[in-house]
BALOBA-1460 file (C-alpha; in Angstrom, 3 decimals):
// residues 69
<rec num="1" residu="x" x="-18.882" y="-8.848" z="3.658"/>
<rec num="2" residu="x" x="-18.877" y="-6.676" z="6.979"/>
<rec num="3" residu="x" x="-17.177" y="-3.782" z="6.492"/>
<rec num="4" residu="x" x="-15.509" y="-3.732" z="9.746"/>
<rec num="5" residu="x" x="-13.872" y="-7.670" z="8.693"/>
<rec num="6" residu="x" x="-13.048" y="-5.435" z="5.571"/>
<rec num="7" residu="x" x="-11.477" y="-2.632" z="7.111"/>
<rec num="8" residu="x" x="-9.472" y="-4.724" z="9.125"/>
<rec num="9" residu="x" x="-7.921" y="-7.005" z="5.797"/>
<rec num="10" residu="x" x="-7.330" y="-3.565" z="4.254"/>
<rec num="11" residu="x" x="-5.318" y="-1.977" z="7.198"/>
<rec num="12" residu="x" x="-3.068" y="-5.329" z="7.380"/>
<rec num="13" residu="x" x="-2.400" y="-5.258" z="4.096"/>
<rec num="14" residu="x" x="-1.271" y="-1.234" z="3.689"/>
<rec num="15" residu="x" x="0.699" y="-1.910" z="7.171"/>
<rec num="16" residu="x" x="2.417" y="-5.307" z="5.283"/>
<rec num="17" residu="x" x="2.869" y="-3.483" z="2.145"/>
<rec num="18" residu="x" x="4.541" y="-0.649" z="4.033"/>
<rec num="19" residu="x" x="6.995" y="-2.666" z="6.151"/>
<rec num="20" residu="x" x="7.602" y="-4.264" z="2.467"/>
<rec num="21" residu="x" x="8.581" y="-0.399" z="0.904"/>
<rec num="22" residu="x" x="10.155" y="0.648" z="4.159"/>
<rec num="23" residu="x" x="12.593" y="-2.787" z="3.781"/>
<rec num="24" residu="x" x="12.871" y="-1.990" z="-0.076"/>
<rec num="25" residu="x" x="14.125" y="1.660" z="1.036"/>
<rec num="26" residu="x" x="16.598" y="0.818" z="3.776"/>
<rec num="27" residu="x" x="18.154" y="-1.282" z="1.261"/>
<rec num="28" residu="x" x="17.914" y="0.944" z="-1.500"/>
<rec num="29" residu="x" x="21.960" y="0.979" z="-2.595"/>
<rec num="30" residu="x" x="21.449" y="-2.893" z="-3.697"/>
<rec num="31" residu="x" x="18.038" y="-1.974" z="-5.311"/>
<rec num="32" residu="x" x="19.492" y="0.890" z="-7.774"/>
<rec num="33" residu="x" x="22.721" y="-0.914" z="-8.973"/>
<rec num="34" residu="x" x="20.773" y="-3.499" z="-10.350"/>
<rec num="35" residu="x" x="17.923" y="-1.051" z="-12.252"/>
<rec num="36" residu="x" x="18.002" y="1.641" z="-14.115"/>
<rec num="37" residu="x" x="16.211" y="4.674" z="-13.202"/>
<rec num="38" residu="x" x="13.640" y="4.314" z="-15.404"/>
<rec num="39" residu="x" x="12.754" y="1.268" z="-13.998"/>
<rec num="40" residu="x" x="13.403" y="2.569" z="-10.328"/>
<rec num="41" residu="x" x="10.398" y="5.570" z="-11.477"/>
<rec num="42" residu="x" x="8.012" y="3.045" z="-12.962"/>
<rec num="43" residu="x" x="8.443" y="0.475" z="-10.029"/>
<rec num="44" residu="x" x="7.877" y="3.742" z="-6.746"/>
<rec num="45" residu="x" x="4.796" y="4.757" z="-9.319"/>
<rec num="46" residu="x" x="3.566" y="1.249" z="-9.177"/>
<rec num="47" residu="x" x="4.009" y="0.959" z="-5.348"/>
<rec num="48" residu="x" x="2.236" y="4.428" z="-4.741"/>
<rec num="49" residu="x" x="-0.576" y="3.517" z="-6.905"/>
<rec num="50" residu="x" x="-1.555" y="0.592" z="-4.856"/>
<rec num="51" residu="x" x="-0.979" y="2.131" z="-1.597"/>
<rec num="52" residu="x" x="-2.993" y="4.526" z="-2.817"/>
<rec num="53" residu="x" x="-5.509" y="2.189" z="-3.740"/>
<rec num="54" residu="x" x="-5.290" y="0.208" z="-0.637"/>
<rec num="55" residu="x" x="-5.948" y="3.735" z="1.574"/>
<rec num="56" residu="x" x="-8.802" y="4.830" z="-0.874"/>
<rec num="57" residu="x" x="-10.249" y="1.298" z="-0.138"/>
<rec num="58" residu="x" x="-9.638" y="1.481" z="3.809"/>
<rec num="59" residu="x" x="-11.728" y="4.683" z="4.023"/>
<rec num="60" residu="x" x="-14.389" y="4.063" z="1.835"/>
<rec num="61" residu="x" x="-14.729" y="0.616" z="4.055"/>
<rec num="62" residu="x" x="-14.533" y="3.576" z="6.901"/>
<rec num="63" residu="x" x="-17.294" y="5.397" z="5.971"/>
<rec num="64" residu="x" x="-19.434" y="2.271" z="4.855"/>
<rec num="65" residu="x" x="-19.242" y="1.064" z="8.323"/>
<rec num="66" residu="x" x="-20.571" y="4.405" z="9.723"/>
<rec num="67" residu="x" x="-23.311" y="4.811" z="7.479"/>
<rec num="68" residu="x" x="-24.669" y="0.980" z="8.305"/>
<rec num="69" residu="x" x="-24.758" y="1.935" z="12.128"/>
């Protein structure tokens, strides 16, 4: 796969998933009567994990693309 078609899949996803946790936040009264706060901490660990993910992936698709030029 080209990197750069890779680097742009990446980016759209982390900008989807952010509009996602940014929704998730502005509504957050709803979202904590109905869990617990253990369940509040495991779901924001789970959500940072993958946007972590998704960045690591977006700039090692980064630097792939500047190496191949």
């Amino acid at each position: 796969m080209n990197p750069k078609i890779g680097q742009r899949a990446v980016l759209l996803l982390l900008v989807l998933y952010s509009l996602d946790f940014v929704w998730k936040l502005s509504h957050w009264g709803a979202l904590t009567k109905r869990l617990d706060w253990w369940a509040l901490a495991m779901a924001l660990t789970v959500r940072f994990a993958f946007m972590g993910g998704l960045l690591y992936a977006l700039f090692r698709l980064k630097r792939a693309f500047q190496e191949s030029k």
